[in-house]
Residue frames relative to the residue before (quaternion, step in Angstrom):
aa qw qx qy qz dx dy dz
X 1.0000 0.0000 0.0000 0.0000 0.00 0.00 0.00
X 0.5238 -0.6629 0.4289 0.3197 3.56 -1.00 0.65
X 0.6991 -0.3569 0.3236 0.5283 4.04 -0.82 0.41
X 0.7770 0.4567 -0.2873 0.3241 3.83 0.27 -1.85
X 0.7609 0.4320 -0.2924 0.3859 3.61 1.36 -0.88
X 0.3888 0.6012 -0.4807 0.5062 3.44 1.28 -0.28
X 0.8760 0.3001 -0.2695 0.2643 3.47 -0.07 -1.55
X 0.6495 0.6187 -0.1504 0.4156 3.39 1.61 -0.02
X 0.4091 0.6728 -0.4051 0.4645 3.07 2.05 -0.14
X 0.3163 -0.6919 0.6482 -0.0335 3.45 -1.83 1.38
X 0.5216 -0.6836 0.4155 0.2968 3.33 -0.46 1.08
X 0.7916 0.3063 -0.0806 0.5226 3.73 0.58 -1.04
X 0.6570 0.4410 -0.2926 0.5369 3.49 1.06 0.30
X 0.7474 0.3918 -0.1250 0.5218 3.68 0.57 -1.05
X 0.7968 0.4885 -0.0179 0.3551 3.24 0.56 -1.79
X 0.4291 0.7765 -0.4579 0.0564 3.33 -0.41 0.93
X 0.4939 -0.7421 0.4407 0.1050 3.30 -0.35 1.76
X 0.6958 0.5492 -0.3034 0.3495 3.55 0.57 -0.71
X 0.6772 0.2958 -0.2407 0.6292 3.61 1.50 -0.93
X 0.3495 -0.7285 0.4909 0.3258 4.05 1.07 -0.43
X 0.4044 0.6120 -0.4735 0.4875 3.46 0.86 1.56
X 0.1042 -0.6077 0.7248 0.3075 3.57 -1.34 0.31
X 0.5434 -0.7137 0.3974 0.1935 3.27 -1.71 0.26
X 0.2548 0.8190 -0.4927 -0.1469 3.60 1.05 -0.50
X 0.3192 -0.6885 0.6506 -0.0282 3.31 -1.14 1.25
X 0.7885 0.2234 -0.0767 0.5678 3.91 0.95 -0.38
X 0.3413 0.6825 -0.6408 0.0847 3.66 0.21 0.39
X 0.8652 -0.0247 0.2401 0.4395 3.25 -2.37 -0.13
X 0.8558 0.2173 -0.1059 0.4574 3.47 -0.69 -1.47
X 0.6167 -0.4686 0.5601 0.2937 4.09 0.42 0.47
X 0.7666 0.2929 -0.3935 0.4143 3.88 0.36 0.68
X 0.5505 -0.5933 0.4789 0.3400 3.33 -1.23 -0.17
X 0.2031 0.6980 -0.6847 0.0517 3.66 -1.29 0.28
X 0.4787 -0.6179 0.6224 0.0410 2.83 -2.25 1.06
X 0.1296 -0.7712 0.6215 -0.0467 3.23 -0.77 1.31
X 0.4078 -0.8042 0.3989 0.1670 3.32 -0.85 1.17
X 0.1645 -0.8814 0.4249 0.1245 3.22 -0.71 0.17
X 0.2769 -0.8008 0.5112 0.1440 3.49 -0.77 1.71
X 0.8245 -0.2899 0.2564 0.4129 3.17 -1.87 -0.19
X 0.7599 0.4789 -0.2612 0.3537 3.45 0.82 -0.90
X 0.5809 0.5494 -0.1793 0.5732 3.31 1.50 -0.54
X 0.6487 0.4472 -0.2544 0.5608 2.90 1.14 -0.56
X 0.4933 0.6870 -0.2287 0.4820 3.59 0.95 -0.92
X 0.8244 0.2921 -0.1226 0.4690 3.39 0.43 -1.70
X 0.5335 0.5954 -0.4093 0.4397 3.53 1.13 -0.45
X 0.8270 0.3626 -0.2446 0.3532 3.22 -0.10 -1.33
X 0.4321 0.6267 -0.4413 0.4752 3.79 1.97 -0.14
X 0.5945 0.5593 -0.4461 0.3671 3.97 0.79 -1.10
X 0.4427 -0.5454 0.6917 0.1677 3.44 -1.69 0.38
X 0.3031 -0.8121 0.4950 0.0608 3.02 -0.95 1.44
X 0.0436 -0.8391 0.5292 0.1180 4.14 0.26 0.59
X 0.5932 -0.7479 0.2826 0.0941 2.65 -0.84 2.18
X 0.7708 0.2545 -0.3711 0.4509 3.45 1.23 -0.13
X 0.6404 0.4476 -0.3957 0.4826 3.90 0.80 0.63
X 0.4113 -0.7010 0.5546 0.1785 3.51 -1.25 1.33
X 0.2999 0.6147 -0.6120 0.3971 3.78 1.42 0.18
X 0.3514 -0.5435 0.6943 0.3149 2.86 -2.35 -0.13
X 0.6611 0.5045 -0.2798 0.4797 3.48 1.47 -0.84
X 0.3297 0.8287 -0.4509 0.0342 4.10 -0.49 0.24
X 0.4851 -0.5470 0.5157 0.4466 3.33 -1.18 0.44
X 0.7741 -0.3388 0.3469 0.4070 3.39 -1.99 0.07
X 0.7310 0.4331 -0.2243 0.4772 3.57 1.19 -0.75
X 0.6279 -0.4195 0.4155 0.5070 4.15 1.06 0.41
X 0.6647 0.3625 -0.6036 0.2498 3.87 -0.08 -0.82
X 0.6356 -0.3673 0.5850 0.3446 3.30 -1.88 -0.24
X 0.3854 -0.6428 0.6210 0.2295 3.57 -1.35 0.83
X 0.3944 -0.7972 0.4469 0.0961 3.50 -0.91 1.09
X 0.7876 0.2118 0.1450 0.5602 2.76 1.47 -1.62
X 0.1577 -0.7710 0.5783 0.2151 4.09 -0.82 -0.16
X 0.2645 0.8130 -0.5064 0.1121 3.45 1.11 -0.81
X 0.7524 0.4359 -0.2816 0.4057 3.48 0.05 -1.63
X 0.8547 0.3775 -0.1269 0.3331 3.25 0.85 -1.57
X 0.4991 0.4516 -0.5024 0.5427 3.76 1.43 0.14
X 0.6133 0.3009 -0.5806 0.4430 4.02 0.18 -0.90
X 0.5159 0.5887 -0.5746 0.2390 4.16 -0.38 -0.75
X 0.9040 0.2903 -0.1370 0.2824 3.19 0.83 -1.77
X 0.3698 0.6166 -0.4604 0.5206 3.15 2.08 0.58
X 0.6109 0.5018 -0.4579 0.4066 3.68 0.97 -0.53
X 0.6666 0.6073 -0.2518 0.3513 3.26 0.94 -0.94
X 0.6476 0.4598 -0.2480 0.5547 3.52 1.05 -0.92
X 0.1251 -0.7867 0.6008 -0.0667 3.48 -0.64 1.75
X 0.1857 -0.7887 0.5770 0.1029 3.75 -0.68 1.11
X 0.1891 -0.5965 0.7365 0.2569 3.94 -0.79 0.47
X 0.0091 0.5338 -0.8443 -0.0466 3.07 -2.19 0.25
X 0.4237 -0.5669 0.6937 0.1333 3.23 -1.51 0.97
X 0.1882 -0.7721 0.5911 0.1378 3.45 -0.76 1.17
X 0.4686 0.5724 -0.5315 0.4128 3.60 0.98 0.37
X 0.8635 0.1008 0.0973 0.4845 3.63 -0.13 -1.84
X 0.5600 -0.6784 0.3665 0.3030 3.83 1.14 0.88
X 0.2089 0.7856 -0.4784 0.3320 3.85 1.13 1.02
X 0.2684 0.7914 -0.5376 -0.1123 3.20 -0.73 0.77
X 0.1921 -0.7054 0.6696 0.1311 3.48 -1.05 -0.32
X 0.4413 -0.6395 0.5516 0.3035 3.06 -1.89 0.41
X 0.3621 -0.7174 0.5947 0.0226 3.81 -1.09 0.56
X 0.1272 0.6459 -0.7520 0.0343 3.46 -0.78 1.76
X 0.5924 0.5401 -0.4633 0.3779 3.34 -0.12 0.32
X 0.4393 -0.8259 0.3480 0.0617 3.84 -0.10 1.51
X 0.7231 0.5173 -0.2672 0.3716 3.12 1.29 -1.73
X 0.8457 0.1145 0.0740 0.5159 3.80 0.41 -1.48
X 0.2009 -0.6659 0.6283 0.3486 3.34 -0.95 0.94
X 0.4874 -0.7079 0.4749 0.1894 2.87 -1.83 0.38
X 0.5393 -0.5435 0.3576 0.5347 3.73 -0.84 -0.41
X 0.6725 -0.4324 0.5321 0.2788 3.42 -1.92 0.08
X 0.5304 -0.7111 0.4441 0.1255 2.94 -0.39 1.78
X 0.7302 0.4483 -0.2053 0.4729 3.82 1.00 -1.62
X 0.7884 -0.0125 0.0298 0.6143 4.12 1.00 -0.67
X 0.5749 -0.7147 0.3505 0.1894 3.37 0.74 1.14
X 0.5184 0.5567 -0.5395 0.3610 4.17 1.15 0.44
X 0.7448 -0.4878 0.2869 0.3535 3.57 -1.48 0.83
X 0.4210 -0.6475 0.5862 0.2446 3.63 -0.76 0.84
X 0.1613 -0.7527 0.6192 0.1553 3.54 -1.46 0.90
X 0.2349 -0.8282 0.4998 0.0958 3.37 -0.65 0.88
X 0.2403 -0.7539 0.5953 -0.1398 3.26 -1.93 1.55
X 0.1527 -0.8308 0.5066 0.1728 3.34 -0.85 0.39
X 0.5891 -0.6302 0.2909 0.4136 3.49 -0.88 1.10
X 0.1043 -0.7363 0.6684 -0.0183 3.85 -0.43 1.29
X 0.8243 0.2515 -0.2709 0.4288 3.65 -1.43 0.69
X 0.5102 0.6204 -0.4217 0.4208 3.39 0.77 0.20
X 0.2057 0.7343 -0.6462 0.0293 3.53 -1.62 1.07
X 0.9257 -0.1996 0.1344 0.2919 3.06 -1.61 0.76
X 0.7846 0.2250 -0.2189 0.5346 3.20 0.73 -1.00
X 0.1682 0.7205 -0.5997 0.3049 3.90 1.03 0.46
X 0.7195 0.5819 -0.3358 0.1757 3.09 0.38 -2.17
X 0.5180 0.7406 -0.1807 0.3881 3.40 1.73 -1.36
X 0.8291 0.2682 -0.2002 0.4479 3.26 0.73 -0.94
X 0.5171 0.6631 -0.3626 0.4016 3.40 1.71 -0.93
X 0.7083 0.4648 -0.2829 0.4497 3.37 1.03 -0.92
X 0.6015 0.4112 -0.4049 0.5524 4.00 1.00 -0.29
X 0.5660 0.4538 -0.5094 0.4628 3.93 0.54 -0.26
X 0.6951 0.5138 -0.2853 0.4141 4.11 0.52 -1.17
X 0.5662 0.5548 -0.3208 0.5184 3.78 1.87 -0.69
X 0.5757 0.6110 -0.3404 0.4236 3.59 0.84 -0.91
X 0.6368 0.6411 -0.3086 0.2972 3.06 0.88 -2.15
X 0.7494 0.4976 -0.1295 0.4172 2.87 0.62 -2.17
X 0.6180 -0.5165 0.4701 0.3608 4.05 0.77 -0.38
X 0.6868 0.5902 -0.3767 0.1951 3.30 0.78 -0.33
X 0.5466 -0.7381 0.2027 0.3396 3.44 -0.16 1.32
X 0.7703 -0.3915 0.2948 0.4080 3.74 -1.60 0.50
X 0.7780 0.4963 -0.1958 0.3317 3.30 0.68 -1.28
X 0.6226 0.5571 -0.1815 0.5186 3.24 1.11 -0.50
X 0.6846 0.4799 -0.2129 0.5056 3.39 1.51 -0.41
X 0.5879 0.4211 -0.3261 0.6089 3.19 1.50 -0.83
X 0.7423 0.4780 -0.3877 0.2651 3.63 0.42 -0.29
X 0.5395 0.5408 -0.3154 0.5630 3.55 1.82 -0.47
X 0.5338 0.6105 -0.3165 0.4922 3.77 1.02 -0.91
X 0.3888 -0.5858 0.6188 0.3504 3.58 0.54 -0.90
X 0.5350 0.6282 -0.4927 0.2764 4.18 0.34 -0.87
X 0.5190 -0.7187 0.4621 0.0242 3.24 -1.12 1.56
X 0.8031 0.2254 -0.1039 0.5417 3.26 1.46 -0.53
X 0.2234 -0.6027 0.4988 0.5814 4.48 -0.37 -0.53
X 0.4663 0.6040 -0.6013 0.2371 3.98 0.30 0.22
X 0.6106 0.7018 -0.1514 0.3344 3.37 1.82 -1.00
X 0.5982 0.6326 -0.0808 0.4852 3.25 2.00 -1.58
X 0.5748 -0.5171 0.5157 0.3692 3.65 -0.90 0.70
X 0.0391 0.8367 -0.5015 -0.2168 3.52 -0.85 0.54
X 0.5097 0.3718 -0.2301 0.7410 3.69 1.65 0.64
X 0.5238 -0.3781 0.7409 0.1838 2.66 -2.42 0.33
X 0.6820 -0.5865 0.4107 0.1489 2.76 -1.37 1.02
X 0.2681 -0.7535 0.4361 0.4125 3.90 -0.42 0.21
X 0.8634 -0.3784 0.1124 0.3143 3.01 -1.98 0.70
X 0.7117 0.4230 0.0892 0.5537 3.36 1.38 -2.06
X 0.1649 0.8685 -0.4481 -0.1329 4.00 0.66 0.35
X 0.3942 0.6687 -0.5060 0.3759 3.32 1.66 0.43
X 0.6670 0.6541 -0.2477 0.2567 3.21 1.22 -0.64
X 0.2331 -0.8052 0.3937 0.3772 3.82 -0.13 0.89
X 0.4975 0.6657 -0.3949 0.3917 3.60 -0.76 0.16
X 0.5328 0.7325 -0.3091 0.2900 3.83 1.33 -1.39
């Protein structure tokens, strides 16, 4: 889902745990679609606190609706530390702050990075590249995406190396 419909989603309008669907009645392109919902999404919904006086699903401590993430996606891009092995190109993610560690595959010290260039609407595509992976077909992506056309739809998997220009 794009940033505006996440932050705009309404428990009793959109949401609807019982069939495991969001609703989106307004998107970008002026139509409706149904987004499914898995366990984890599920999972994480039904974890949120609902504040009795706001029909959001997103809110501050005080009911309003969240407008924005800015502050709080670049925080958790700071926060998300990658190792690479500068020997045999290994990486891994890293919650532990204090010490990198070694390289699991040939055992030389890991160099650590945080995810840099990265916004909000990445998440959008990271997740059609991980649909591709998995086999799941074009149509079915353009149709969860929201994309009005298949000129609109990923038509590949991502390449191997996306630091690389050229990919």
């Amino acid at each position: 889902m794009r940033r505006g419909e996440i932050l705009g989603l309404e428990w009793n309008r959109h949401v609807d745990l019982r069939h495991d669907f969001i609703l989106l009645d307004q998107t970008k392109n002026g139509g409706r679609r149904e987004i499914p919902i898995n366990q984890t999404l599920r999972s994480t919904l039904q974890g949120l606190v609902r504040h009795i006086k706001s029909p959001h699903v997103f809110t501050d401590l005080e009911g309003k609706r969240f407008k924005e993430v800015k502050k709080s996606f670049r925080t958790a891009c700071k926060r998300a530390v990658i190792e690479r092995c500068p020997k045999c190109s290994y990486e891994g993610q890293k919650t532990d702050l204090e010490t990198p560690g070694n390289c699991i595959l040939c055992g030389t010290r890991l160099e650590r990075r945080c995810i840099a260039d990265f916004s909000f609407h990445d998440l959008r595509h990271t997740a059609a590249s991980h649909w591709i992976l998995a086999g799941v077909d074009i149509v079915t992506i353009k149709e969860i995406l929201g994309h009005k056309t298949m000129t609109m739809a990923p038509v590949r998997a991502p390449c191997a190396v996306p630091q690389e220009k050229g990919c």
